[in-house]
Backbone bond lengths (Angstrom), bond angles and torsions (degrees), N, CA, C in turn:
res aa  C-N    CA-C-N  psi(-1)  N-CA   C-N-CA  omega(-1)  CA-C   N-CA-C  phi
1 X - - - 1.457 - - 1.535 108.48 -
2 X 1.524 127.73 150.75 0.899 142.30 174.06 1.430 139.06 -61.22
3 X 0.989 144.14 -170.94 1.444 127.74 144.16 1.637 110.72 -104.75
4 X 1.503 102.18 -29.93 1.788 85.83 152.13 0.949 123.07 -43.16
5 X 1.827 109.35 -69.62 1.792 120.59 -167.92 1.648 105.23 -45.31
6 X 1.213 128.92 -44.49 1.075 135.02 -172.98 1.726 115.64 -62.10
7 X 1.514 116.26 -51.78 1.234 128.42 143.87 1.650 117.47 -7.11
8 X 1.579 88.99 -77.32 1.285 102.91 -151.83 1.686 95.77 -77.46
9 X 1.388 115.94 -6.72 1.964 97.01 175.23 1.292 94.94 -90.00
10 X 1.289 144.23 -23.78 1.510 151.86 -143.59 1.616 81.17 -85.96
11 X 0.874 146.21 -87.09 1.712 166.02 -73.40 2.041 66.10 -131.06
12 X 1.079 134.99 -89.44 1.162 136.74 -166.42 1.335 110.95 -26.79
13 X 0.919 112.88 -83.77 1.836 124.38 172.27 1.371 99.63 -40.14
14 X 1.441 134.02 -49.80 1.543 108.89 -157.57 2.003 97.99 -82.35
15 X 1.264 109.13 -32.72 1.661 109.37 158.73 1.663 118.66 -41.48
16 X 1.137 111.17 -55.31 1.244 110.90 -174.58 1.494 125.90 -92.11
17 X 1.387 116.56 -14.31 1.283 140.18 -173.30 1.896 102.78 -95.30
18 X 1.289 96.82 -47.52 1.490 76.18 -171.76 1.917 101.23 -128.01
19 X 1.293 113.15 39.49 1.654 135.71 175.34 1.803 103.32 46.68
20 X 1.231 107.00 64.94 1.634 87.29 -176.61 1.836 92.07 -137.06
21 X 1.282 112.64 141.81 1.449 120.72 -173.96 1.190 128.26 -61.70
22 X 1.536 119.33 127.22 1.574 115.36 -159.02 1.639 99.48 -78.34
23 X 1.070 119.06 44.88 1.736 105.04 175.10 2.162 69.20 -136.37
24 X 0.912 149.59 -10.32 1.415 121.01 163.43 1.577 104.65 -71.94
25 X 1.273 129.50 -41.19 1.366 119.46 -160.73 1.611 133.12 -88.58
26 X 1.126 93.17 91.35 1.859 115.11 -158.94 1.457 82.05 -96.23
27 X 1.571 98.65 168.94 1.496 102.60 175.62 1.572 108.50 -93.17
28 X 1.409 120.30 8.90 1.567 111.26 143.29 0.899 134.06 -72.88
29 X 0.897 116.31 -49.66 1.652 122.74 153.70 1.767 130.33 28.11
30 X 1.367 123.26 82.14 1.254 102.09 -179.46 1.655 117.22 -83.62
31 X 1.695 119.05 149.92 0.941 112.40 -166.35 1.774 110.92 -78.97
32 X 1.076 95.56 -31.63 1.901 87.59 178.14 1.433 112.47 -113.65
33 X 1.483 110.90 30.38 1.898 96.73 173.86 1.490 89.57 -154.36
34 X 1.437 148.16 6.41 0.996 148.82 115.00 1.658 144.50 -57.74
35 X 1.617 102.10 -50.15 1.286 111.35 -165.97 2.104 88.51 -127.31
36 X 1.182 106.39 25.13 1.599 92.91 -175.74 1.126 144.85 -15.80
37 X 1.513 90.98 74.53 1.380 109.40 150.78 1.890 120.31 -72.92
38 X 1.389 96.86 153.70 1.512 100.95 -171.04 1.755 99.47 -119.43
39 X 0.940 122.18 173.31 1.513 115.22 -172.52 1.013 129.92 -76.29
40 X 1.414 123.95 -9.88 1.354 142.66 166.16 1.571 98.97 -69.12
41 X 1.376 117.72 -41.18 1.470 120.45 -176.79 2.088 107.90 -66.27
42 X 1.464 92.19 -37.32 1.578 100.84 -167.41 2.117 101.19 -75.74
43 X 0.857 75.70 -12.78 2.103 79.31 170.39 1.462 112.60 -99.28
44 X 1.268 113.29 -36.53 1.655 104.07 155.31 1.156 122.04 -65.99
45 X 1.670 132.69 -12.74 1.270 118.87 169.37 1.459 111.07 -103.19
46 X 1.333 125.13 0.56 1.164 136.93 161.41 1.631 105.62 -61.84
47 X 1.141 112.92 -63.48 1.438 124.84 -175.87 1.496 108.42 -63.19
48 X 1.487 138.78 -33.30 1.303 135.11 150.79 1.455 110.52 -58.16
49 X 0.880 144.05 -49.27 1.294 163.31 156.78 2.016 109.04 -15.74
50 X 1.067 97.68 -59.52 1.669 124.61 161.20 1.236 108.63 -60.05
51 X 0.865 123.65 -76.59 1.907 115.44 158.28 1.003 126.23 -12.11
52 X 1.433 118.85 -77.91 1.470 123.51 166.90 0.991 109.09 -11.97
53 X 1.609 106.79 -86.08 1.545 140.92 -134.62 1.583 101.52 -87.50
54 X 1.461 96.46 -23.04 1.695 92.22 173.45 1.644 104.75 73.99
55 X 1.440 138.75 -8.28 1.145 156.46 166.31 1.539 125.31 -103.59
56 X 1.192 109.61 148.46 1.812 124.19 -171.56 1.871 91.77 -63.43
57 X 1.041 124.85 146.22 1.540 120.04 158.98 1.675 102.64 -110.08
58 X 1.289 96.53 146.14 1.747 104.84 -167.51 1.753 76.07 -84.99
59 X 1.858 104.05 162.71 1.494 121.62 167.02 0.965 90.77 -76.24
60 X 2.043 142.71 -52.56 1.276 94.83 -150.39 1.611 120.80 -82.26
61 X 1.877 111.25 7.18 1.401 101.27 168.47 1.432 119.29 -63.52
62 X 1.265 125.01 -19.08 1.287 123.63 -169.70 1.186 103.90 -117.57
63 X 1.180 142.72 29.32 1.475 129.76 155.97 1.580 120.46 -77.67
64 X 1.545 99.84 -21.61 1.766 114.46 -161.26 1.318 97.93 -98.62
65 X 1.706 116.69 -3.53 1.608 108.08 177.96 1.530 120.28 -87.91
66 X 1.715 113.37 135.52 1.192 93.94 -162.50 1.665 94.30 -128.67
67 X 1.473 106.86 -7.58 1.653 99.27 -164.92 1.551 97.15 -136.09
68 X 1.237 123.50 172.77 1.444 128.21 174.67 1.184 105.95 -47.59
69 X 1.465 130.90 -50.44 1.280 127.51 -167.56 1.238 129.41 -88.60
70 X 1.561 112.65 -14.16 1.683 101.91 130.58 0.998 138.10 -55.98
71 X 1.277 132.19 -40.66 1.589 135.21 179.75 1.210 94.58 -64.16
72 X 1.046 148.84 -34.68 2.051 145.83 -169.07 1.750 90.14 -74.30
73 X 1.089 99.06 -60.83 1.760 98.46 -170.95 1.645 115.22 -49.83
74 X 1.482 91.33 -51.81 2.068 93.53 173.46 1.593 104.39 -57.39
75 X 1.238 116.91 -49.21 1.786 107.67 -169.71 1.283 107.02 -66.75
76 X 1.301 127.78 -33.91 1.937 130.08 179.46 1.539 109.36 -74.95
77 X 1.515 114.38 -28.38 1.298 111.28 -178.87 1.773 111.14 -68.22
78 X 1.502 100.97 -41.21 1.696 114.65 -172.39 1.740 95.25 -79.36
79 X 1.029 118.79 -23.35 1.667 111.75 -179.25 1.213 112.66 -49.17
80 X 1.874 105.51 -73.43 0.989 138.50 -155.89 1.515 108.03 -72.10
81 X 0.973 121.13 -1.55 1.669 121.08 176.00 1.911 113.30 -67.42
């Protein structure tokens, strides 16, 4: 999978998952001062996230994520293993 393909499921789910317009979600994108999400929101995409990847994600991979395009990089990094 890509980091487009990956992109493009990320951006879907967080559109439809947490109602926010797919022309906000660029891979600049910050997740809580752009697209505000709150942390309760960032564990539901953790838990989609697991889905994907079919794998546990450690917290401390996701503590350092702050924009769409971290979250693409953590899911391609755990893919591609």
């Amino acid at each position: 999978m890509t980091k487009n393909e990956i992109f493009k499921l990320i951006s879907e789910y967080i559109a439809e998952g947490f109602e926010i317009k797919i022309a906000d979600i660029t891979l600049e994108a910050k997740l809580y001062e752009d697209l505000d999400l709150d942390s309760i929101d960032a564990i539901d995409l953790i838990v989609k996230l697991q889905e994907l990847t079919k794998e546990k994600i450690a917290p401390e991979k996701f503590k350092k994520v702050r924009t769409i395009s971290d979250v693409v990089d953590v899911v391609y990094e755990i893919i591609k293993k």
